[in-house]
C-alpha positions in Angstrom: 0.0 0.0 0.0 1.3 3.3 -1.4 1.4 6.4 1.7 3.2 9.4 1.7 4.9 11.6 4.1 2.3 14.3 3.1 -0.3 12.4 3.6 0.4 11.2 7.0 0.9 14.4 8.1 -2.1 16.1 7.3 -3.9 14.0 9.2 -1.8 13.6 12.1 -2.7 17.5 11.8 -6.8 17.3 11.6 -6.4 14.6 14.5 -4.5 17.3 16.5 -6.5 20.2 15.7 -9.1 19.0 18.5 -7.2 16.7 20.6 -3.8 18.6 20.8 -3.2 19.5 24.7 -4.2 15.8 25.6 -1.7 14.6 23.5 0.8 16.8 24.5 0.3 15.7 27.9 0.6 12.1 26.7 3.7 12.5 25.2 5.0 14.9 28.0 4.5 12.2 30.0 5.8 9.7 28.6 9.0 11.9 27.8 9.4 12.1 31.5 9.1 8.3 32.5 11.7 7.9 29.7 14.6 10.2 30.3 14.2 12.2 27.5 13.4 15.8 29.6 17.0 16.1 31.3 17.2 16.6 34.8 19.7 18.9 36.7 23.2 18.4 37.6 25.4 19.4 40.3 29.0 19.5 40.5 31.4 19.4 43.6 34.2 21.5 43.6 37.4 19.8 45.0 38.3 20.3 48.9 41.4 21.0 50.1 43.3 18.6 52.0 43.6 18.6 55.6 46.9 17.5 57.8 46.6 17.0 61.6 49.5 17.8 63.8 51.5 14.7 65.7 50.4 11.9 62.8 53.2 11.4 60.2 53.1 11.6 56.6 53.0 8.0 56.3 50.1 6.8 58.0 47.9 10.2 56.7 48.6 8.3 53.4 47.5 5.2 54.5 44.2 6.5 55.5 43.6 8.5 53.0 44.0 5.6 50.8 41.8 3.4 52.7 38.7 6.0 53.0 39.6 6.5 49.1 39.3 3.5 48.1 35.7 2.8 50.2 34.4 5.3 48.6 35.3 4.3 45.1 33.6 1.2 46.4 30.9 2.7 47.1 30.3 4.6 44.9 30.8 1.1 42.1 27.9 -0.5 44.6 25.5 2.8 44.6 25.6 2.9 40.5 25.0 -0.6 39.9 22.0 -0.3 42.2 20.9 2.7 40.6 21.4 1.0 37.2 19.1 -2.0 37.9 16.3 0.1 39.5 16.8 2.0 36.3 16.5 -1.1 34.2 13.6 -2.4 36.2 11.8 0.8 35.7 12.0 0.9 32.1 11.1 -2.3 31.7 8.3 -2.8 34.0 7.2 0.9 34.0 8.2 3.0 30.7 7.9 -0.3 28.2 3.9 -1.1 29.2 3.1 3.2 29.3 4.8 3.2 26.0 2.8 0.8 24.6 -0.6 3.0 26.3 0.9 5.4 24.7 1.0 3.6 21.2 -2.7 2.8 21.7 -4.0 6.2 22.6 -2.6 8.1 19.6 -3.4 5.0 17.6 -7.2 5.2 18.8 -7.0 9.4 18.2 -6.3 8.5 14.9 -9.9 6.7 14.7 -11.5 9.2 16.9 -11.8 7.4 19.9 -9.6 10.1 22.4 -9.7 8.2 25.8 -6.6 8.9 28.1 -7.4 5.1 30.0 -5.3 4.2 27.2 -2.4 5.1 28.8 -3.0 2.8 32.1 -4.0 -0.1 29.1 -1.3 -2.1 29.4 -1.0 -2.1 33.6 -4.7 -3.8 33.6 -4.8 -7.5 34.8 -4.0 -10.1 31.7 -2.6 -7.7 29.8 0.7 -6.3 31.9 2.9 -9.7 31.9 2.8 -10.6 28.0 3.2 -6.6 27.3 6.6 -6.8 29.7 7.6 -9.7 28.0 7.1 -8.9 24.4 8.7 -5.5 24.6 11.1 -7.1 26.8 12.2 -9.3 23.7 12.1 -6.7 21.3 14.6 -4.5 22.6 16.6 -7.7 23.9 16.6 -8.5 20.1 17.5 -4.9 19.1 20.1 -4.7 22.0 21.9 -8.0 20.3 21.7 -6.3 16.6 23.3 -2.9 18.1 26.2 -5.4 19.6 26.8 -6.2 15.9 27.0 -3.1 14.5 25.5 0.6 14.2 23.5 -0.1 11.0 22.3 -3.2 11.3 20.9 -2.0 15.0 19.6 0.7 13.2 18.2 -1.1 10.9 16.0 -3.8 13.4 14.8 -0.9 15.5 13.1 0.4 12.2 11.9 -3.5 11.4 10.1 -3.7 15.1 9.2 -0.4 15.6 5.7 -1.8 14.7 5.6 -3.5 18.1 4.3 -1.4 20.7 1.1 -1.3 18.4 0.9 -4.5 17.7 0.4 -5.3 21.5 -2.0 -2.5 21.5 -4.3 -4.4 19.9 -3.8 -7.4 21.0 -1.7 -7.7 24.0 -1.9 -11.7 24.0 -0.9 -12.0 20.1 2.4 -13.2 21.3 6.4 -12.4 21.9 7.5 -13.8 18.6 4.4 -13.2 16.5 4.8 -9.5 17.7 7.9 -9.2 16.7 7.6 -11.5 13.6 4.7 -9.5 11.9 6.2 -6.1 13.0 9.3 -7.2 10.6 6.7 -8.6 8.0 4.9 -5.2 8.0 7.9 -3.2 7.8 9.1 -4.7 4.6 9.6 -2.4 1.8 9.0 0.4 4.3 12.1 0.8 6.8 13.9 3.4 4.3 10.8 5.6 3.9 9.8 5.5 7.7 13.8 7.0 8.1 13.0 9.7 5.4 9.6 10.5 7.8 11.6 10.4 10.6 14.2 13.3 9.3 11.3 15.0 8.1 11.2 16.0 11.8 14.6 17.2 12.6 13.5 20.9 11.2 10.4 20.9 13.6 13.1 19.5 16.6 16.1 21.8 16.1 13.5 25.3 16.0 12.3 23.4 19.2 15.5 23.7 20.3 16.0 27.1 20.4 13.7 27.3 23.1 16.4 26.0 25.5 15.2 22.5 24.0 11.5 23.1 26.0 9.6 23.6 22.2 10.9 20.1 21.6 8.1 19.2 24.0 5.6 20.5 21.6 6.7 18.9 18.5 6.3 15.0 19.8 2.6 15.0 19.6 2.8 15.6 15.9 5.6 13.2 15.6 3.2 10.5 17.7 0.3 11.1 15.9 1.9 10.7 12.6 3.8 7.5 13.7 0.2 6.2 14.3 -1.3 7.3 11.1 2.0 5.2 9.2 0.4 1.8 11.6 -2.9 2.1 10.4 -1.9 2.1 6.8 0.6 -0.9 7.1 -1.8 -2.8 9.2 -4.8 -2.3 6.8 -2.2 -3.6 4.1 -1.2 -6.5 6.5 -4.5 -7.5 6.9 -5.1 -7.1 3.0 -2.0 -9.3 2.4 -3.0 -12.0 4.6 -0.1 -11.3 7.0 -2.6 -11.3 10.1 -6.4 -11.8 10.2 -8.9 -9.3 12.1 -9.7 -11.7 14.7 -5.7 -11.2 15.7 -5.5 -7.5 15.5 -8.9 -7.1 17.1 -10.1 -4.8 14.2 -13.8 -4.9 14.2 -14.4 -5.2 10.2 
């Protein structure tokens, strides 16, 4: 099925002529959850050494070295905790709200605006095969990246169908998911790049606004990525890659 750039866009734009400040909360949202509004930083100046009368050089070394090296230690421990939770939260957290996320633009799109959406995945029967299908996905695209740069590149663009997928039907499966996201994406990976960098204009003037317009750009990036779904599914469905009983598309 033919679809252009143009054509996606314009109605990603009707979609967010009535709906726009729920899906900018949506995507602000989910931005957060992610990592991808920076936080703050704070940086420690140096402190000045300190020497105490009657204890020789020696020993001051020793013990400096000692507490130095606890609180290298330390320090190792306290980032590989913080690095699991961090894991943990993106993939029992961010991964399932990503997919809500998926599903609310994708229902916009078909005029169903609902923001339950975005608590779809958390409801019972639903959460474990979402963790575990997205869980596989990016385990997948994490083993591609290990290859190289392009072929990673190339697999994030082949299941970047996913997240939709178990949107409509969170029990279709890990592999199937991932399976008909790569079926689907045939043909299609180099144009949905193109569509991609048709963005960077609308990101980089966001960026003048000390990166804060970048906020308001993702709903039309979201709502376009949905409109592209709906046109490969209808043409999956067409091909005979999935039926409407699996996609839970009421013909």
């Amino acid at each position: 099925m033919y679809w252009t750039r143009k054509e996606l866009k314009t109605r990603a734009k009707d979609v967010l002529r009535t709906t726009y400040w729920k899906a900018f909360l949506v995507s602000l949202v989910l931005a957060v959850l992610s990592g991808g509004v920076s936080s703050c930083s704070f940086n420690s100046s140096g402190g000045k050494s300190l020497s105490v009368p009657g204890i020789t050089e020696s020993w001051s070394d020793v013990a400096e070295s000692s507490v130095l090296a606890m609180v290298i230690i330390g320090f190792i421990v306290l980032a590989l905790i913080i690095g699991l939770l961090s894991i943990a939260f993106q993939i029992f957290v961010v991964a399932p709200f990503e997919v809500g996320v998926k599903q609310y633009f994708k229902q916009a799109a078909q005029s169903d605006v609902n923001m339950n959406y975005l608590i779809y995945s958390f409801s019972k029967g639903n959460y474990l095969a979402v963790v575990k299908a997205m869980l596989w996905k990016n385990f997948l695209t994490f083993l591609w990246y290990l290859l190289l740069i392009i072929p990673g590149i190339v697999k994030t663009y082949a299941y970047e169908m996913v997240p939709y997928l178990l949107g409509d039907n969170p029990q279709i499966g890990t592999k199937r998911a991932v399976q008909l996201s790569n079926q689907m994406m045939k043909g299609h990976k180099w144009k949905m790049f193109v569509l991609d960098v048709s963005f960077i204009g609308w990101y980089l003037l966001g960026m003048l606004a000390l990166g804060i317009g970048v906020l308001f750009v993702m709903p039309y990036y979201n709502a376009t990525k949905a409109e592209l779904y709906l046109v490969l599914r209808q043409q999956a469905l067409h091909d005979g890659l999935a039926t409407d009983k699996e996609l839970n598309v009421v013909v």
